[in-house]
C-alpha positions as CSV (number, residue, x, y, z in Angstrom):
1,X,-22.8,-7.3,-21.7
2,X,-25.7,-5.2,-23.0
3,X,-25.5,-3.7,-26.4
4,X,-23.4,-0.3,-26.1
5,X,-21.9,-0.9,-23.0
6,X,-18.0,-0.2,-23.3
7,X,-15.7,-2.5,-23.6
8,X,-12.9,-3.3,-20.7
9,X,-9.4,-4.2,-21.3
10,X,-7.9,-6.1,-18.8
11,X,-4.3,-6.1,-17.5
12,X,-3.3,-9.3,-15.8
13,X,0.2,-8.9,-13.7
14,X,1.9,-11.9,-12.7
15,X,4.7,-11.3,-9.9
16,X,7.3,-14.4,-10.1
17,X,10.1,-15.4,-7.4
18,X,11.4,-19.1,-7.3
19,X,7.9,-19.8,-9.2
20,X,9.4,-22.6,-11.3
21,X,7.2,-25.6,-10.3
22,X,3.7,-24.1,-11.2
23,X,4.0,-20.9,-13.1
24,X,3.8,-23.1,-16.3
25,X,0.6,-24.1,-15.8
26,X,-1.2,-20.9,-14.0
27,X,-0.3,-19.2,-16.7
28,X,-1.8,-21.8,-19.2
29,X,-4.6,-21.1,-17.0
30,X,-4.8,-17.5,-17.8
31,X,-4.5,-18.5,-21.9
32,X,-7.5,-20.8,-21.6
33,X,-9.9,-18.2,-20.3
34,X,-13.0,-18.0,-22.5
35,X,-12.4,-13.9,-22.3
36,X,-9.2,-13.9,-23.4
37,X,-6.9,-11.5,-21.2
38,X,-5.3,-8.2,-23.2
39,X,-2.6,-8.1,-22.2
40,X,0.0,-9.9,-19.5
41,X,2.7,-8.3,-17.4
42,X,4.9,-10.3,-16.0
43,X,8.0,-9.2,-13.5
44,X,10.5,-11.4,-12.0
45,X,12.3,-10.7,-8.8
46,X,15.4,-12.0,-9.3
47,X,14.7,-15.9,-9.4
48,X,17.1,-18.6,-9.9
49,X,15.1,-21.5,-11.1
50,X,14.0,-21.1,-14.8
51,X,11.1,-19.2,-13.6
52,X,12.5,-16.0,-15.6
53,X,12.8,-18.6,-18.8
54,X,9.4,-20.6,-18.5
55,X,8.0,-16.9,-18.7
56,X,9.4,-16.0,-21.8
57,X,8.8,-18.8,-23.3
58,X,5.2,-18.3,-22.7
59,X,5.3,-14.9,-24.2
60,X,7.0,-16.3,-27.4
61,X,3.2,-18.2,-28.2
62,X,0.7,-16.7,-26.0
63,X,-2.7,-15.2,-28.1
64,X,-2.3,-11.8,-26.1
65,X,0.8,-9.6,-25.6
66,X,3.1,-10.4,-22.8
67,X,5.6,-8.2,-21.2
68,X,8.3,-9.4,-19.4
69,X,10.5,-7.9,-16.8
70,X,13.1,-8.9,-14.9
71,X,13.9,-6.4,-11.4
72,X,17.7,-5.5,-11.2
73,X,17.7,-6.2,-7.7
74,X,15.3,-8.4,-5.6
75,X,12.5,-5.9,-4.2
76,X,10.1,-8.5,-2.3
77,X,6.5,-9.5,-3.6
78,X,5.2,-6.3,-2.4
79,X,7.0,-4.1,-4.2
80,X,7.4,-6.2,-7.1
81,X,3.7,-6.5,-7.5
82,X,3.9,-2.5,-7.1
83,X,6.1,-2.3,-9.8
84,X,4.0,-4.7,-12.1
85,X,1.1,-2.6,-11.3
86,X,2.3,0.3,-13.1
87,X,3.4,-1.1,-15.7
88,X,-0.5,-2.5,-16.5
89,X,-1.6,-0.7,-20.0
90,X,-5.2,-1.9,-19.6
91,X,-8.5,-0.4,-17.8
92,X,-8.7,-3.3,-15.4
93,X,-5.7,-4.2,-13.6
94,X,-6.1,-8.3,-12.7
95,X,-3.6,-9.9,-9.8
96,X,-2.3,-13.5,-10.0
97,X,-0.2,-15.8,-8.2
98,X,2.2,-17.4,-9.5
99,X,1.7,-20.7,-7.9
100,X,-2.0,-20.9,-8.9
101,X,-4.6,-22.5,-11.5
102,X,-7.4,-19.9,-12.7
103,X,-11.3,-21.2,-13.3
104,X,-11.5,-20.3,-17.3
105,X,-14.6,-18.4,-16.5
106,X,-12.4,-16.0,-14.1
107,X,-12.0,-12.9,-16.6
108,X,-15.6,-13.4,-18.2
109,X,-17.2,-13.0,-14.4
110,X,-15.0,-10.1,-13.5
111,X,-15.6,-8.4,-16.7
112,X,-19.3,-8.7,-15.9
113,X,-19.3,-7.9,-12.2
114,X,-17.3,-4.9,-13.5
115,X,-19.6,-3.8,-16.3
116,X,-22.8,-4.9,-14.1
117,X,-21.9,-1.8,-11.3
118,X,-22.6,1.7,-11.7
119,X,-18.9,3.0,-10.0
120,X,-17.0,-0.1,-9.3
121,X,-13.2,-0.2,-7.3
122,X,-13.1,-3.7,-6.5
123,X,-13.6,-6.5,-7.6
124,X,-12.6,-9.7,-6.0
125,X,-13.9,-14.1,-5.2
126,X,-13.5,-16.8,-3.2
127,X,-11.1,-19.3,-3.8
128,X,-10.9,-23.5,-3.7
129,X,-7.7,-24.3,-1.0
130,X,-5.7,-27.5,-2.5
131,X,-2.6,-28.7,-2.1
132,X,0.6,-29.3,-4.3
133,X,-1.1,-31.5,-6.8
134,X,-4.4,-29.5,-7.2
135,X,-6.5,-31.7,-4.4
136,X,-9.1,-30.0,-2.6
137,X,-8.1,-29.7,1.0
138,X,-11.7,-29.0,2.3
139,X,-12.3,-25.2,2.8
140,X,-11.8,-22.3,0.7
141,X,-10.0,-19.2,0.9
142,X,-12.8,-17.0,2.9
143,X,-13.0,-19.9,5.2
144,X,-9.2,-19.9,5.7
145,X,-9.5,-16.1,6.3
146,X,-12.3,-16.5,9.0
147,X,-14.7,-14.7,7.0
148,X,-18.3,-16.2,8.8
149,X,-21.8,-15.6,7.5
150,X,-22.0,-12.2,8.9
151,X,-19.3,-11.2,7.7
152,X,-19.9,-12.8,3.6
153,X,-23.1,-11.4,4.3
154,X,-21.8,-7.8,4.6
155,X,-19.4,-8.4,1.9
156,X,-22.0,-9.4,-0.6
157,X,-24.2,-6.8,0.1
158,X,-21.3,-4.5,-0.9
159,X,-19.9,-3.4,2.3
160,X,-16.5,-4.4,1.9
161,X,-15.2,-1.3,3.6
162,X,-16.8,-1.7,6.9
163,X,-15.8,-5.3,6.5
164,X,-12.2,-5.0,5.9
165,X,-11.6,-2.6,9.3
166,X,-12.1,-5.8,11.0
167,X,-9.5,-7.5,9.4
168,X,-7.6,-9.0,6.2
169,X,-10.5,-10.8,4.1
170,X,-9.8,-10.1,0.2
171,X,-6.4,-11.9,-1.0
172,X,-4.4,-10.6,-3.7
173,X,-5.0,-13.9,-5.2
174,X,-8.6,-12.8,-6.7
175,X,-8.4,-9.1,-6.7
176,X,-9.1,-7.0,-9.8
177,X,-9.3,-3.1,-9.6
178,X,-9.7,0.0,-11.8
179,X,-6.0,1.3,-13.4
180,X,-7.6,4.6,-12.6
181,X,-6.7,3.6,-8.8
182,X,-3.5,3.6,-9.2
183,X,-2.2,7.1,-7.9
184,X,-4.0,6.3,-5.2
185,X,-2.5,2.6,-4.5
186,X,0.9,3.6,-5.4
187,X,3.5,3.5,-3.6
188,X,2.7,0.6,-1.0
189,X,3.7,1.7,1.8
190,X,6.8,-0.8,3.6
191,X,5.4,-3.1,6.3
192,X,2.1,-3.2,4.5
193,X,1.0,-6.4,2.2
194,X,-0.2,-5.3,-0.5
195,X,-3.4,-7.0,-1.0
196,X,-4.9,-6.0,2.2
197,X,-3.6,-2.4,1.2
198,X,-5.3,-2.6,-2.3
199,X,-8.4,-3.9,-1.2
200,X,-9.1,-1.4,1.6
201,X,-8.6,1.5,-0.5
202,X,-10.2,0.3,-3.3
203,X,-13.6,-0.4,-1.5
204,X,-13.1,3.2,0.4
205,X,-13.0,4.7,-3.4
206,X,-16.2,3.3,-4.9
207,X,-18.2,-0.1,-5.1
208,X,-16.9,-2.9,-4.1
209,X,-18.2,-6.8,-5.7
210,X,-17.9,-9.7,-3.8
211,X,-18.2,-12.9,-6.5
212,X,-19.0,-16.1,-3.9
213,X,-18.1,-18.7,-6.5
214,X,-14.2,-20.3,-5.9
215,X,-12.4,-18.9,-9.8
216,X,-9.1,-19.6,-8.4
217,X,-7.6,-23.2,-7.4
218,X,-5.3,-21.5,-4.4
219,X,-2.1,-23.7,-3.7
220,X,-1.0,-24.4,-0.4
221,X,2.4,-26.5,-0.9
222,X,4.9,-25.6,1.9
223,X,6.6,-22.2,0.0
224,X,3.8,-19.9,-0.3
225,X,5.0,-16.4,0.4
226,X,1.7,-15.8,2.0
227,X,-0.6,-18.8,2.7
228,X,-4.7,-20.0,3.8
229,X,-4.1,-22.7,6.3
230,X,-6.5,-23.6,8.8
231,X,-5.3,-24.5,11.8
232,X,-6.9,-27.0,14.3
233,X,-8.7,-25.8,17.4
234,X,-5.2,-26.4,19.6
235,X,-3.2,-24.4,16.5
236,X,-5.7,-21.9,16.7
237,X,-5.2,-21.2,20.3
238,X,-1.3,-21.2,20.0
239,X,-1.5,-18.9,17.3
240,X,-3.7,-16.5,19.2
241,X,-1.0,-16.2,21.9
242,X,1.8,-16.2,19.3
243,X,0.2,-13.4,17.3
244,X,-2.2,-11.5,18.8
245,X,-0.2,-8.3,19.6
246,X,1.7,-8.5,15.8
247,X,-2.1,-8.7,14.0
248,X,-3.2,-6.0,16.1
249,X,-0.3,-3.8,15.5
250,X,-0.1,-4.7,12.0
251,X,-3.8,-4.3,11.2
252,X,-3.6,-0.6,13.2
253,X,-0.5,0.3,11.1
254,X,-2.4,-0.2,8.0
255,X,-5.7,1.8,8.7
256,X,-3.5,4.6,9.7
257,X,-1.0,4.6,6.8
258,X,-4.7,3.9,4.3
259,X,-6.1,7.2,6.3
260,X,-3.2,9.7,5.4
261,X,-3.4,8.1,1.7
262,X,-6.8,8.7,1.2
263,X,-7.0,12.4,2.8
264,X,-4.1,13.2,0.5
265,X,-5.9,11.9,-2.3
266,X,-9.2,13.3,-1.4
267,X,-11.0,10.2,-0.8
268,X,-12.0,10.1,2.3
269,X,-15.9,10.3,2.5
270,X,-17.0,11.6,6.1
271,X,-18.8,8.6,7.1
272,X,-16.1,6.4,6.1
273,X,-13.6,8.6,7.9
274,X,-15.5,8.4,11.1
275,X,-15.8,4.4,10.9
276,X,-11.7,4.4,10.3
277,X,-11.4,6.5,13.2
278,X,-13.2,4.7,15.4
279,X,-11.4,1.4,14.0
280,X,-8.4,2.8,14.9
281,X,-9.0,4.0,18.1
282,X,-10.0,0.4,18.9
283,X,-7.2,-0.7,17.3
284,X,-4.9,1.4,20.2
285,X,-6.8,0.3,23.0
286,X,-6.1,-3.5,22.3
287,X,-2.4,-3.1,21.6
288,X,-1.8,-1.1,24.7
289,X,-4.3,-3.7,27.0
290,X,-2.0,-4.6,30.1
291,X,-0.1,-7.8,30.6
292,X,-1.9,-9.0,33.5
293,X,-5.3,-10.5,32.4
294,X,-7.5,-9.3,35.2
295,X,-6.6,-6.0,34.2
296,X,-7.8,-6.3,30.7
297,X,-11.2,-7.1,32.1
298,X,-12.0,-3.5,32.3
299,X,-11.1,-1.4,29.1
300,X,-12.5,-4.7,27.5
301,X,-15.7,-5.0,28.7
302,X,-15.7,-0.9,27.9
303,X,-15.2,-1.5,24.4
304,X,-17.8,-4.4,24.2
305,X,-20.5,-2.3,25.7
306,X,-19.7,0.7,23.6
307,X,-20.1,-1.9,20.7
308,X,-16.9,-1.4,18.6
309,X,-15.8,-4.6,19.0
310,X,-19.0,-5.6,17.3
311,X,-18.6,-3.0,14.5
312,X,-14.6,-2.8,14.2
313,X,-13.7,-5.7,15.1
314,X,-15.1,-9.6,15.1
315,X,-17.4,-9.4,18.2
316,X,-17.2,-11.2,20.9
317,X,-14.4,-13.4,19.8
318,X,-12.0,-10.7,19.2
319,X,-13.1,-9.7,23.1
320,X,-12.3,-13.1,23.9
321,X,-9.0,-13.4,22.5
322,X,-7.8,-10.2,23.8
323,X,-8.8,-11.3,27.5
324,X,-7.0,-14.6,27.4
325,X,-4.0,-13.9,24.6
């Protein structure tokens, strides 16, 4: 950072469940960082298997302060992570996993990107995919996602917004944010995961950066709460029949429940309201598209030539799947 430029402090909350197995070491991780963290928060929700204790144990020798709470009743990781999110003292609120292994560079390169932007909101990476044991399993978290070059393209040029209509793209994983959000943020709503609810009205609030480099190792071993598989051609397919009408339903719920949140709060710039409007009113349209295939033809081939699937949606693909699905 340039000489006079203010100094961040930066909050990094920890939401454990069942964690046991790897919260040791992502949480070593965080220690090792070559910008030290200022400060931890940690909140279990009601484990069982000496997650609660490997935490405290931690806090006991860590070089920062470390709070650690323990929910009276199991709440689920959204709300838990809500909870842990107020509870953040610092400027910069930092999400990890708790099944994770951070890049020591991670802090230093959000600091930066923070510092580096004239009103930033979000802050957020790519992440290396491996498996139980740390081994890379080939792709990385915006592959896993289906972000594509268009769409890393829009998101490094700062256009997360327009970007994350489309679909889910930042995980919670790599997100960092201002604590000044967090009347906005708070409560998340039920039904809604709370990383694609933080990241969309975080880049609706301000800046948004986009850091291309992998600073988490992101586990995939069988009990992820959320994971980043991704699936073969054949799994893809099945999933697009399996899933199709919940993502669309799920994604709509959450642009609607964002748009009420932000006119309460006064942030809803005109020409971002429009471009939620109209990504909602797309949104409608595909969950209410008959059964019968031949009769999606139609209100299909509408939206395609009114171009919303290629501005709210993924293009032609998304057309695709909604005629066969």
């Amino acid at each position: 950072m340039s000489a006079g430029t203010p100094v961040l402090s930066l909050s990094v909350v920890v939401c454990t469940y069942q964690g046991a197995d790897f919260l040791g070491e992502q949480l070593e991780s965080v220690a090792r960082q070559t910008r030290a963290a200022d400060e931890m928060v940690v909140v279990d929700d009601g484990s069982t298997d000496g997650s609660l204790a490997i935490a405290r144990e931690f806090a006991a020798r860590a070089p920062f302060p470390v709070r650690v709470e323990r929910n009276a009743a199991n709440l689920g990781y959204a709300a838990n992570f809500g909870r842990a999110i107020g509870m953040a003292r610092g400027d910069v609120v930092v999400l990890a996993d708790q099944d994770d292994v951070w890049d020591p560079r991670k802090l230093a390169e959000v600091e930066a990107a923070f510092s580096a932007t004239p009103s930033p909101s979000l802050v957020f990476s790519d992440g290396e995919v491996v498996d139980g044991d740390l081994r890379p399993l080939g792709y990385t978290l915006w592959e896993a996602v289906g972000m594509g070059a268009a769409g890393r393209a829009r998101m490094l040029a700062g256009d997360a917004f327009e970007t994350l209509l489309a679909g889910t793209f930042v995980t919670g994983a790599t997100l960092a944010f201002p604590a000044s959000l967090r009347p906005l943020l708070l409560p998340v709503p039920p039904g809604v995961h709370h990383d694609a609810w933080i990241a969309l009205l975080a880049a609706a609030s301000g800046e948004a950066v986009a850091i291309p480099r992998p600073l988490i190792r992101y586990r995939q071993h069988g009990r992820n709460q959320i994971g980043a598989q991704r699936p073969s051609l054949l799994g893809r397919v099945r999933r697009a029949r399996q899933r199709r009408f919940r993502d669309i339903e799920g994604l709509r719920m959450l642009l609607e429940a964002a748009r009420e949140r932000l006119e309460a709060h006064g942030g809803l710039r005109p020409g971002r309201a429009a471009a939620l409007d109209e990504a909602i009113g797309l949104l409608r349209v595909r969950a209410g598209l008959p059964q019968a295939r031949l009769r999606r033809v139609g209100p299909v081939v509408g939206e395609l030539l009114a171009g919303r699937y290629r501005r709210r949606a993924r293009g032609i693909s998304s057309a695709l799947r909604d005629l066969v699905a």
